[in-house]
N, C-alpha and C positions, 0 to 999 in steps of 0.2 A: 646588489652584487649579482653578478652572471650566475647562473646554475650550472652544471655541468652533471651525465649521468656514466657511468664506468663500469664496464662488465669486467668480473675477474675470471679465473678458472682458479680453483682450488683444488690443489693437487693430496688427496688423501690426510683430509683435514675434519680431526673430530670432531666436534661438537664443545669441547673446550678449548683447543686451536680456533675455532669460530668465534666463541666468545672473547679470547686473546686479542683476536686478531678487530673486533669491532674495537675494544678496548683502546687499544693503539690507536687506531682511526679516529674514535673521538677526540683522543687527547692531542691530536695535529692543531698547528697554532697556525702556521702559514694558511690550512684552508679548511673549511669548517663542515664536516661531516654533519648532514640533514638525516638522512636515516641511509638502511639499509636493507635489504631481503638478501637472504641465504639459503641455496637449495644443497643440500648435502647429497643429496641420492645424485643428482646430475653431476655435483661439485662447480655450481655455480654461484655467483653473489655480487649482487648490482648495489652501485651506489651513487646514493645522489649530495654533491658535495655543492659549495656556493665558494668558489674561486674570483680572484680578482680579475683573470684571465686564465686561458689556456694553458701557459707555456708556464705559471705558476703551477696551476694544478700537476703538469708535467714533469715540471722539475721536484715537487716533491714526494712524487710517484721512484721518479731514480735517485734520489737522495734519498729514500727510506729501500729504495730494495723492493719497491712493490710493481710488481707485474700488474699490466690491466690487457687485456684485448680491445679493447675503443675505451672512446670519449667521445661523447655525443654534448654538444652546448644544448642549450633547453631555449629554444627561440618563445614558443607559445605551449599553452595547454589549455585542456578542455576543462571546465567547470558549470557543473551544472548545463551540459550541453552545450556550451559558446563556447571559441576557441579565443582566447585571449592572449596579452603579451605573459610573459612568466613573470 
């Protein structure tokens, strides 16, 4: 299944709003939340989901109310120095 990665902006969000909010994220059926980092000093928190497609991941982005700033598809990644398909 496609990966996809998603930068948010958290707007004055504590440290158990973070926890809520990964919470929620996991429990998404449509698309399946892989992990995530969360910088609270910046108020930022990337995540990396595994969607059928795009416009999936998208549409349950606006169907839950969740703001992202991107979505990046995950073509390849590095491992162990090689760049591979994902």
């Amino acid at each position: 299944m496609p990966r996809y990665l998603s930068l948010h902006t958290l707007a004055c969000l504590t440290r158990q709003g973070a926890e809520h909010l990964i919470t929620r994220l996991a429990a998404a059926e449509r698309v399946t939340m892989q992990r995530a980092q969360v910088n609270m000093i910046e108020g930022k928190m990337l995540v990396e989901f595994d969607s059928r497609d795009r416009d999936t991941l998208e549409k349950w982005f606006h169907d839950e109310g969740f703001h992202y700033d991107w979505v990046l598809r995950v073509e390849f990644e590095a491992r162990g120095g090689k760049l591979e398909p994902a």
